[in-house]
C-alpha positions as CSV (number, residue, x, y, z in Angstrom):
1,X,-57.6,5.2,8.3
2,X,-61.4,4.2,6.7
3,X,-59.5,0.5,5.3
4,X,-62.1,-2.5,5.7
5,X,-59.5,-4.9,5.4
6,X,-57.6,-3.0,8.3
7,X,-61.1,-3.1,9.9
8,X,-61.2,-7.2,9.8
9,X,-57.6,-7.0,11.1
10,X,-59.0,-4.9,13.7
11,X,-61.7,-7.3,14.8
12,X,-64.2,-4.4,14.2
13,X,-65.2,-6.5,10.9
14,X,-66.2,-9.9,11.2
15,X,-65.2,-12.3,9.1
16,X,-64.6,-16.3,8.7
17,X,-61.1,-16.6,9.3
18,X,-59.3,-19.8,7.9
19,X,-55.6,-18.7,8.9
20,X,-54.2,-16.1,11.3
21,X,-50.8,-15.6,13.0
22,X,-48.7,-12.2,14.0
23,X,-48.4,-11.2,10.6
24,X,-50.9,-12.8,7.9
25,X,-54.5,-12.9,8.1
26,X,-57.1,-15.4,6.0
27,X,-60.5,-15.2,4.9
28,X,-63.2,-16.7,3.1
29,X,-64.8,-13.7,0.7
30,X,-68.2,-12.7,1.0
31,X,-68.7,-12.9,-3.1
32,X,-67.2,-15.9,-3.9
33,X,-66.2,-16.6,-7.4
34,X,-65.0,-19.9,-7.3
35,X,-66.2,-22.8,-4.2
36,X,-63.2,-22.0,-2.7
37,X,-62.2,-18.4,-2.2
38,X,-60.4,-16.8,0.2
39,X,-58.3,-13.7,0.5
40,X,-54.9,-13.4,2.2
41,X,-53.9,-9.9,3.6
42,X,-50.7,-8.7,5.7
43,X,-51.6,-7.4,8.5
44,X,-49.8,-4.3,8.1
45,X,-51.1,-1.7,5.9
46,X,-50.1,-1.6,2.3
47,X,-51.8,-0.2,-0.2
48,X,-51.2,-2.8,-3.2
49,X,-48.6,-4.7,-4.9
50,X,-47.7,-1.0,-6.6
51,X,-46.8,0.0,-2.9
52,X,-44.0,-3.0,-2.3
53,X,-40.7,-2.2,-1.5
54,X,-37.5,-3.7,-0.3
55,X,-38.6,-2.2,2.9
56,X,-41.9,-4.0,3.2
57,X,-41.4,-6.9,0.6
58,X,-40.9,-9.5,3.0
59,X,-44.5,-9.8,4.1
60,X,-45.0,-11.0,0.0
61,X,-42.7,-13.9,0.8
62,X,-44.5,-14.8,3.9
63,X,-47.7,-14.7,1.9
64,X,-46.5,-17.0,-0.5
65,X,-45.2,-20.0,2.1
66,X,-48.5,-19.5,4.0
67,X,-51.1,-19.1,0.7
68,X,-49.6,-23.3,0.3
69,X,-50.6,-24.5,3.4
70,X,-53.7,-23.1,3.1
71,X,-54.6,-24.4,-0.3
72,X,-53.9,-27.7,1.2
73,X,-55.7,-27.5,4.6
74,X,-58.9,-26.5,2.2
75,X,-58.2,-29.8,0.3
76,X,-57.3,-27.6,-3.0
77,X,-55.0,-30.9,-4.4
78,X,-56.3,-30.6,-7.9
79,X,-54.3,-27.2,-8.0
80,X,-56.0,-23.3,-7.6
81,X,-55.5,-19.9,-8.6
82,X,-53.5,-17.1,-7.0
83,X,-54.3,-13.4,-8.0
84,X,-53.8,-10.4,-6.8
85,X,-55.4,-7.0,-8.6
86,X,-54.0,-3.6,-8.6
87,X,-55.4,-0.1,-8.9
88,X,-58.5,0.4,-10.0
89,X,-58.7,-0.6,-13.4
90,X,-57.6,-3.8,-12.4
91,X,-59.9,-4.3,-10.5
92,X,-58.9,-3.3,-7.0
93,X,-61.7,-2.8,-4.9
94,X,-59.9,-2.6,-1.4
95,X,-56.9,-0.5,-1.4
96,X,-55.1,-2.8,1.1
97,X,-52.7,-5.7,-0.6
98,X,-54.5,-8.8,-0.8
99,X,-54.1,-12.0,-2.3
100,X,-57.0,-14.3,-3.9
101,X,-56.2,-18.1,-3.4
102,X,-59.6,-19.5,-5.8
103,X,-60.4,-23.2,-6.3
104,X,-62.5,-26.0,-5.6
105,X,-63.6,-26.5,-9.6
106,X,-61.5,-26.3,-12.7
107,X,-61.1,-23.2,-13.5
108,X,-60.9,-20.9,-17.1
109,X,-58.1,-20.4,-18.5
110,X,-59.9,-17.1,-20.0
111,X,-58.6,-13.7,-18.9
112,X,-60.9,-11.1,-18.1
């Protein structure tokens, strides 16, 4: 499999790692777009949220008790953005489920 985010998992990728455990795996991005941006991933392949299923969905529930911890350890008390894109014309630029915790400013209530 030619994933990057699988790569990073790997250890064949570096990256600056804020969280890590058996299943989850946090980074900062390497094109921020906010002062605080960092991407959550399982750690077990899956393609994007169009890929969850009741056989795999509980990693997305683990994602979302771990994304609040985070936000707080990175001092995000003024509240932040969670995202996630899908397929290419949302934007999906690595085919491997990810979530975007952004923050550190207030941010636009624009949509792109």
């Amino acid at each position: 499999m030619d994933c990057l985010f699988c790569k990073i998992v790997a250890g064949e990728i570096p990256s600056t790692k804020v969280f890590e455990d058996d299943r989850v795996l946090a980074f900062r991005d390497i094109a921020p777009m906010a002062p605080t941006h960092i991407l959550v991933i399982p750690k077990q392949h899956i393609a994007g949220v169009d890929e969850i299923t009741p056989e795999n969905s509980a990693i997305v529930s683990y994602i979302f008790e771990v994304i609040p911890k985070i936000a707080k350890a990175e001092g995000l008390d003024g509240g932040y953005r969670v995202v996630s894109n899908i397929g290419e014309d949302g934007g999906q630029t690595v085919r491997h489920l990810h979530f975007h915790i952004l923050g550190g400013k207030k941010l636009s209530n624009e949509m792109a």
